[in-house]
N, C-alpha and C positions, 0 to 999 in steps of 0.2 A: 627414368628421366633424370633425376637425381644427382646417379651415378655418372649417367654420360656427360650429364654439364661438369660436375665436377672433373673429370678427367679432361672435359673441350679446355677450361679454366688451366689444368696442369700442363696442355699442351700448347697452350698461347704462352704463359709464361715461360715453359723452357725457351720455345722456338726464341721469341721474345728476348731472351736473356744470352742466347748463342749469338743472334744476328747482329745483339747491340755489343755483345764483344767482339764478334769478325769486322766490325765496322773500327770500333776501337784498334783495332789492333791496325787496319790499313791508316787510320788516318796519324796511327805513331810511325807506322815505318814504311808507308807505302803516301806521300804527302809532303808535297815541294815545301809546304810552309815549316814542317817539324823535320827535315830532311837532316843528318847531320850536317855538318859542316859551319865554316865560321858566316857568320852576317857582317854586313855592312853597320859602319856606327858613323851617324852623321854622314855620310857619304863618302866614306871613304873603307873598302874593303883590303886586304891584307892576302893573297893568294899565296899561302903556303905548302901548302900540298896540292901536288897532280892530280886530283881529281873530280868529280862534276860538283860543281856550286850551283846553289839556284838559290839567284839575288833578289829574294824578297825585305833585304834588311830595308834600312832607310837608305832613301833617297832623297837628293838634295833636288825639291823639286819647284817649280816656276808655271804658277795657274796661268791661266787666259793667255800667255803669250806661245805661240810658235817659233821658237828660236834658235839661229846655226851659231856652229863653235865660234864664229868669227864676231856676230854679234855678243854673244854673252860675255865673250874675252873684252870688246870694248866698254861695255855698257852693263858690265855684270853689279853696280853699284848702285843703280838704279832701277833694278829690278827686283819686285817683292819675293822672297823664297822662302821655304818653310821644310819641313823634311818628313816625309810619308813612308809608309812601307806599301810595300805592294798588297793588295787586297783588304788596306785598312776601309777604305771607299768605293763605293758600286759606279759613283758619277762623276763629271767633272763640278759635279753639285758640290762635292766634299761634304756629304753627309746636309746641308742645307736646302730646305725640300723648298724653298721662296727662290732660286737658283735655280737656273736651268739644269739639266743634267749633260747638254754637249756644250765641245768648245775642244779648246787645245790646251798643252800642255808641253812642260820640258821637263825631263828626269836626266838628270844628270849624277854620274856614280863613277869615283876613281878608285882605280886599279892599283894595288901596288902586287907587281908578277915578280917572278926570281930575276935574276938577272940576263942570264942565258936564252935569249929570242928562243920561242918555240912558237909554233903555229896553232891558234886555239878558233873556239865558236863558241858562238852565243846563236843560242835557239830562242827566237818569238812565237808561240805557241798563243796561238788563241788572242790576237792582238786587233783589239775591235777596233774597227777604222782601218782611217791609213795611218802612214809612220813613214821618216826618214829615222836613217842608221847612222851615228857619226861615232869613228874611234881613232882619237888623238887629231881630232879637224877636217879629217878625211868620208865623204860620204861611202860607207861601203855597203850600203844597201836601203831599199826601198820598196816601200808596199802600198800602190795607188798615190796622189797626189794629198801628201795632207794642206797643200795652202789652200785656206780658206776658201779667197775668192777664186781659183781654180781645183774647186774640193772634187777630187776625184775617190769615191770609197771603194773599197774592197779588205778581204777578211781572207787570208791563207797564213798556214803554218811553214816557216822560213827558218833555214839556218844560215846564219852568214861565220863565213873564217876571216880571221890576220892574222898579222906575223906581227907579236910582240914582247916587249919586253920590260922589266922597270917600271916607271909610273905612267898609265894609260888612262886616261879618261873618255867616258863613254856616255854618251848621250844619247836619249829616245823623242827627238819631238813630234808628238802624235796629236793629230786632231780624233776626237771620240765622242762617236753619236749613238755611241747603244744606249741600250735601255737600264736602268736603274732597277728595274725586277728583274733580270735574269741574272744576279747573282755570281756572272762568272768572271772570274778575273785573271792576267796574265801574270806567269812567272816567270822573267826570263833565264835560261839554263845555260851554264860558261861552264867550260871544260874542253878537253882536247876532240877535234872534229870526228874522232872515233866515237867517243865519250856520248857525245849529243847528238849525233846519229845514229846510233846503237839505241840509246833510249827512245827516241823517236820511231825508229823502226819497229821497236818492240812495244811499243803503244798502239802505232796503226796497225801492224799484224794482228794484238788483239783485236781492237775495234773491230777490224775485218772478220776474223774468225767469229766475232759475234753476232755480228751481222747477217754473216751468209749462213750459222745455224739458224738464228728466226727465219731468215727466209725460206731455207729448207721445209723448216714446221711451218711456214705459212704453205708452201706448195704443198705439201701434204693433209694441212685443213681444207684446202679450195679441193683437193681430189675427193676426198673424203665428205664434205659437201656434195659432190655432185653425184656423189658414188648413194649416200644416204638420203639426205635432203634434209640434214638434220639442223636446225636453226641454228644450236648454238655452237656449232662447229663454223658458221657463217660467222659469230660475232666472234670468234677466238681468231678465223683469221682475219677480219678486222683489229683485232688485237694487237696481231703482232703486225699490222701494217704501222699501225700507230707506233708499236715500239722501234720498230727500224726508221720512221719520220723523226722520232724525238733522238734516237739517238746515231744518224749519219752521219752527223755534222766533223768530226773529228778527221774521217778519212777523206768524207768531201773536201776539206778545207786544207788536207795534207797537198790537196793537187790540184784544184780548181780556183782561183779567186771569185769570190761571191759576197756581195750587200748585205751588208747587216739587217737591213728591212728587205722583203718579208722574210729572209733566213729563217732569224731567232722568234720572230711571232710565230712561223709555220712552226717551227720547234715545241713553242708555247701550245698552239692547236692541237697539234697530237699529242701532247702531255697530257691534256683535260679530258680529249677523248678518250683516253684510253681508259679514264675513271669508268665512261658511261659504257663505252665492251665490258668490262671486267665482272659491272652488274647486271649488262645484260645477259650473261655466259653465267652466272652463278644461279641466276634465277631461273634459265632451263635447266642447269646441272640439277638443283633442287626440286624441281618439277612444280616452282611456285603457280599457279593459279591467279595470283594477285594481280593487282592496278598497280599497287606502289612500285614495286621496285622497274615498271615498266616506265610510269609516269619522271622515278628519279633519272633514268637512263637518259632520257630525253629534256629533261632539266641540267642534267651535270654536260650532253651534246650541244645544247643549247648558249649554254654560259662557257661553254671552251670557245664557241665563234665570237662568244660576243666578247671575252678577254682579247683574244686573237684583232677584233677591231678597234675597241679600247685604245689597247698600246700600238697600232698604228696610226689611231688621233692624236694619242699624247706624244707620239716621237715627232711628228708633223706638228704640233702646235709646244716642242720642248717644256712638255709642261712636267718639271718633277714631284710635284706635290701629286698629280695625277696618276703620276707611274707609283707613286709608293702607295696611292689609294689602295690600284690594281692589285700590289705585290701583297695588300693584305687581305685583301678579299679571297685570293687564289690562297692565302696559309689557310685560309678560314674552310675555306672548300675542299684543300689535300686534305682537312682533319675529319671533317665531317666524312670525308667519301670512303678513308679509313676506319672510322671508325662504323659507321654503316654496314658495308663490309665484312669485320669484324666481329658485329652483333649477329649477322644473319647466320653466320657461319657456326661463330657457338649456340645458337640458336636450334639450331636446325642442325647437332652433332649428329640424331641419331641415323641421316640421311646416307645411305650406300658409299661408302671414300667421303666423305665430304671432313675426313680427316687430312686428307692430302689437300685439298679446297684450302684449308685451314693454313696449313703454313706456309700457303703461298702466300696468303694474303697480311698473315703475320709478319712475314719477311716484308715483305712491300711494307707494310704501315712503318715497323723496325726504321727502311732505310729511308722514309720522310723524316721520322725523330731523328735519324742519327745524322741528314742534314741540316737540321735545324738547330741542334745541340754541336756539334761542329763543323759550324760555318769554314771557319778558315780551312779548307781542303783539294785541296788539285793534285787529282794523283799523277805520281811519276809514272806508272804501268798499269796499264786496266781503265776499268771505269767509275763513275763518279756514287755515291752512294744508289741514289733513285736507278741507276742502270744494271747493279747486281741485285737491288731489289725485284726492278722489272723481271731479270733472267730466271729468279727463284720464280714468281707468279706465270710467267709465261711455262716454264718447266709444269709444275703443279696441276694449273691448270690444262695442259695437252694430258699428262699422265692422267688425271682425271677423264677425261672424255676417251682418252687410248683405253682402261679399263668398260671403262661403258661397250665402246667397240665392239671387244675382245668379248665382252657376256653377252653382246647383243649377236657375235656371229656363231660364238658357241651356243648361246638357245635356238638361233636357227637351223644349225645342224640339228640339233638335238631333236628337234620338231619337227626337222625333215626326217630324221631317221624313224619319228616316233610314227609320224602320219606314212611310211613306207611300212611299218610294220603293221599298222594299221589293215592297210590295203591288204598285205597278204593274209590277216587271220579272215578278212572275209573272205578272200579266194580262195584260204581251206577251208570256210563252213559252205561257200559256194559249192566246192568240189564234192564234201561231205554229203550234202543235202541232194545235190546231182544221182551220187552211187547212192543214198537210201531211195531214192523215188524210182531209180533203174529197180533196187531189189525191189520194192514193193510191188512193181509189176511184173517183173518175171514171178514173186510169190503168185500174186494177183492169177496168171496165166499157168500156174503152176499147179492152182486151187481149182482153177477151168479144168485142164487138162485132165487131174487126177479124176473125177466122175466118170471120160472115158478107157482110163487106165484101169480102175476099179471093175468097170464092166464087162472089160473085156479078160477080167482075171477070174470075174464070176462064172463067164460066159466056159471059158476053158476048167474050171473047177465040176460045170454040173454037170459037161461032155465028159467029166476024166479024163481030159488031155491033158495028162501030168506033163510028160515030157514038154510038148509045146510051150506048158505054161513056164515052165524051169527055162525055157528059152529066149521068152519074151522077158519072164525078166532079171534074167543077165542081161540083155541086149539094152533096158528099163535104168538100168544100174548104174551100167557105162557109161550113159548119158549122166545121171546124175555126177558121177565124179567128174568128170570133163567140168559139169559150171560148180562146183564148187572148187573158186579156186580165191575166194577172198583171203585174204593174211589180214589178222589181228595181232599189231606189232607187239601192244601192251596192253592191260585193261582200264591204264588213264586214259579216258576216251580223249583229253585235250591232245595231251602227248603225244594219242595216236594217231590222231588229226596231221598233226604238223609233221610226225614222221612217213605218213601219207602221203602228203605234199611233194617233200623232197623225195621221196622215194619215186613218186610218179617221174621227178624230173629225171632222176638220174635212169629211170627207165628208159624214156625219151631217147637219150643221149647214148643206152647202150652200156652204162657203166655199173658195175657191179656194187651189190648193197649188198651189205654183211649184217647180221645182226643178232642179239642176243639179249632180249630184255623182258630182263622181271621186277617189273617194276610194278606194284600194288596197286589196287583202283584208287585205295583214301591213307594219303601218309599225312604227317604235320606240316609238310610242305606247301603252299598254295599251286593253285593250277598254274597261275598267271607267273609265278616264279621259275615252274619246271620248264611251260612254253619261253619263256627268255632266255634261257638254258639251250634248249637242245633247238629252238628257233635260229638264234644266231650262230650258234656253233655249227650246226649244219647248212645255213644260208651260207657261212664260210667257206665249206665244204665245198660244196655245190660249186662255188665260183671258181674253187682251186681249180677240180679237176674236169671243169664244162670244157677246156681249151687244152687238154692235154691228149698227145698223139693214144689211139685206142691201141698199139703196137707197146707201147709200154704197159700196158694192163692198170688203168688206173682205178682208184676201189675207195670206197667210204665204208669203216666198220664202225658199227654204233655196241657199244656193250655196258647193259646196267643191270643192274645185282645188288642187293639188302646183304648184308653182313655184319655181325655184329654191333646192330644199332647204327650203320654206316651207309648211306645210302654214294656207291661207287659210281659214277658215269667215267665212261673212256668213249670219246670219238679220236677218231685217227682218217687222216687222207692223203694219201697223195698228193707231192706238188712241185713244180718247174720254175716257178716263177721268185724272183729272190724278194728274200724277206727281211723289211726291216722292223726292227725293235730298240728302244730304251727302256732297260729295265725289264718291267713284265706289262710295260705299250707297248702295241703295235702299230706301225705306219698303217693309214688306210691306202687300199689301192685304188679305193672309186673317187675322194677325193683329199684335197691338201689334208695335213694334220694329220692328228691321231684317230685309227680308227674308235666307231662308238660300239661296237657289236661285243669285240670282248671286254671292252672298258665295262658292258652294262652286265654282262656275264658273273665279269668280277666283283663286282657290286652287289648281287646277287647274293654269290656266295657270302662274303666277308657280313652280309649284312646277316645270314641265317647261322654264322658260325664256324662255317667251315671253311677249307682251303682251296683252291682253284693252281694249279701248275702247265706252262705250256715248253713244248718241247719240239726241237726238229733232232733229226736223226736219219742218213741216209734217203733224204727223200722223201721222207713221212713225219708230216707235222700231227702233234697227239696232243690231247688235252685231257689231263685225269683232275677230276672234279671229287671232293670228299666232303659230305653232309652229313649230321646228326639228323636223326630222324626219327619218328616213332610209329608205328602200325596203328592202323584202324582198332585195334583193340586195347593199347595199349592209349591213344589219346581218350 
């Protein structure tokens, strides 16, 4: 037990220490805020090189009012400004929780571009609310109504182009009602319309591509579900339903305009859920027994609706002192459910894979710390930390249940094959017990008869009818070899048993048995190892050449022989049908996979010491078997 925690401990930490460096590493070089390029200072940016900017510097920005170039140009002296960077503030609260969190706003940021007009974009990604677009006075684009008293919302990712040159200034006046817990904030991205399309598209292609692998593994939980009826294959694909609700939003909003309420709550709701799948899928993986982790499942379900209603009261009653309550109750909860989690899992190391368990859940907890440790991140390609976490646990966890599977379908074979071999040692003690109870009455009748035979030898004896009696019995004889016609294959009565069996079949069938075997009534061998030997190798047999034309003369020779401390089996058959193999597996032909027959053959051998070899050659498949062994007088 020791042992194992120590090692669950060495493996939380590696995981652990990989996950919070791949995080590190995206959020230096994969992270609009740490992006190279220069920043804006006081508002005013400098575009010296062609290539993409993503204008999180300062902006020279104007709280509570909604304002066009035409106004600010009159009236720009009377109005309060201050200069932010982009994702300094979650609200239009500016960080003051006695403040509402919506309202409007004007970001204003000048351009100095080279001289030479070229044609450039600026991408709004992820721009809560509505917005109007102004560069150089001119409206060039828009997303829903932001005037107030004609507030119209919507939320889609937008690239707008112009043709400019010199000194440009660019304006964003947005009205913004999200939510102050969700954390996520816009970067707008400038560069040549190739530039910020090219990134955009290879952001949604990911998102996409990640999307429609969970949902693949979700279709394949729900089959598998119906296929087993296994519970927590039901709560894994709940799982990843939750993981594609929390994380759609990017490709939806590449094409769709959609409300920020209930968007980002529905967002928020599968987020939480997904804590109470995660425990209930560990707690069948683990085969708990327990109340708890069933009672947390439906605590941590429970508090994902009621956050889910929460922050659609406080968006409806603008309350930000409310929303930041929310945003810490939900830290309090991602740590506990992490850490929970965590505990059950090194816990509970010495349970079947529940090392793969392990670092799914590692990874997950990892990319909670690594957004909380850095905040400031919005990647330029890919997803946000929590979505490469989810993809490690959702991965983990399927691999987990796919091995389950996999042992659950190969012990099924295996126990079909077992309870099939089953079946037939009784139909050769059946068969057995049939031909002893036939001899015992032909003995029986044979023990009748001879009184009459006896008498009528006496009778010819006291007449001195030699001749007669010399005739009777020759004629007495003949009978007798006529019914002695039993074959004693070996004197291992087991062995003999089973080469009975098949012998009778191929009788049956008209096909010829070969044989040669000397094989000792008491070796070091057990009975039940020699019957899995020459049981399955000739059940082989049998199958080869039951469907093979009787024009080709098809035949099964059995030959076994003691030599030098060696105990030799050679079966050899006949066969038509093509064969496949990896290695020294063979395909089965009765069903998918590898068959189990020589597999247990081989198993056999390897386990007593010796070698097992199989061969084809012109038509004829051969198995030469090679065992240590030792004689009845020598054990």
């Amino acid at each position: 037990m020791k042992k194992n925690r120590k090692y669950s401990l060495i493996l939380v930490a590696a995981v652990f220490a990989l996950s919070m460096g791949v995080f590190f590493l995206l959020y230096c070089f994969d992270n609009k805020y740490t992006a190279k390029g220069d920043r804006a200072i006081q508002g005013i940016l400098y575009i010296q090189e062609d290539s993409v900017h993503y204008l999180t510097g300062e902006w020279e920005y104007y709280p509570n009012l909604l304002l066009t170039p035409r106004e600010l140009e009159e009236h720009k002296e009377e109005y309060y400004s201050r200069y932010i960077s982009i994702g300094e503030y979650g609200g239009m609260d500016l960080g003051d929780e006695d403040k509402s969190p919506f309202g409007s706003g004007t970001y204003r940021l000048t351009l100095v571009l080279p001289e030479k007009e070229k044609r450039y974009a600026i991408g709004l990604v992820e721009v809560f609310s509505s917005y109007n677009l102004y560069v150089n006075g001119n409206l060039i684009g828009q997303v829903g109504n932001p005037d107030p008293e004609n507030y119209k919302e919507q939320i889609q990712n937008r690239v707008f182009t112009f043709e400019g040159k010199g000194t440009v200034e660019m304006m964003i006046s947005v009205t913004d009602w999200h939510s102050v817990s969700s954390g996520i904030q816009f970067v707008p991205v400038f560069g040549s319309p190739l530039q910020v399309n090219l990134i955009r598209g290879l952001s949604i292609v990911g998102d996409a591509v990640y999307l429609a692998l969970t949902f693949f593994v979700f279709l394949f939980a729900v089959y598998m579900f119906v296929r087993t009826k296994k519970t927590e294959l039901c709560f894994f694909a709940l799982l990843c339903v939750c993981v594609i609700g929390y994380s759609f939003y990017p490709v939806l909003h590449a094409f769709v305009p959609v409300k920020v309420q209930p968007s980002y709550g529905l967002e928020t709701l599968f987020y939480y859920l997904m804590f109470a799948c995660v425990v209930a899928v560990q707690q069948k993986i683990l085969c708990d027994e327990g109340r708890f982790p069933e009672i947390l499942a439906v605590i941590l379900a429970a508090a994902g609706v009621l956050i889910f209603a929460a922050e659609l009261f406080c968006s409806g009653i603008q309350s930000a002192g409310g929303l930041y309550l929310i945003s810490g109750i939900t830290e309090i909860m991602k740590w506990f459910s992490a850490a929970y989690l965590m505990f059950r899992s090194v816990k509970d190391i010495q349970q079947k894979y529940n090392s793969v368990l392990l670092v799914g859940i590692t990874a997950y907890a990892s990319s909670l710390a690594a957004d909380r440790i850095w905040k400031a991140y919005e990647p330029i390609v890919g997803g946000w930390f929590t979505e490469f976490g989810s993809a490690v646990l959702i991965f983990c966890v399927g691999l987990t249940l796919w091995i389950e599977l996999a042992n659950a379908y190969r012990f099924q074979l295996t126990y079909g094959e077992y309870s099939r071999q089953m079946e037939q040692k009784l139909l050769m003690q059946k068969q057995h017990y049939e031909e002893l109870t036939q001899k015992m009455d032909e003995i029986s009748k044979m023990r009748h008869d001879m009184r009459h035979h006896l008498r009528t030898v006496m009778a010819y004896a006291q007449q001195e009818k030699y001749e007669e009696l010399m005739k009777y019995l020759q004629e007495y004889a003949s009978v007798m070899t006529k019914e002695e016609k039993t074959v004693c294959y070996c004197r291992n009565m087991a062995v003999d048993a089973v080469i009975h069996f098949y012998a009778g079949e191929l009788k049956q069938r008209g096909i010829l048995l070969e044989h040669d075997m000397m094989l000792p009534k008491n070796i070091s061998i057990s009975d039940t190892d020699l019957c899995k030997i020459y049981g399955n190798l000739l059940e082989n047999a049998v199958d080869a050449v039951a469907e093979q034309s009787r024009e080709k003369n098809p035949y099964v020779k059995i030959l076994t022989k003691i030599k030098n401390k060696k105990l030799l089996i050679e079966i050899s058959n006949t066969y038509t049908n093509k064969i496949q193999r990896k290695e020294d597996r063979f395909y089965s032909t009765k069903h998918e996979g590898f068959g189990i027959g020589t597999a247990s053959v081989s198993e056999v051998v390897q386990k007593a010491g010796g070698y097992v070899t199989f061969c084809t050659e012109d038509g004829v498949f051969k198995v030469n078997i090679f065992l240590p062994v030792k004689t009845a007088a020598e054990v």
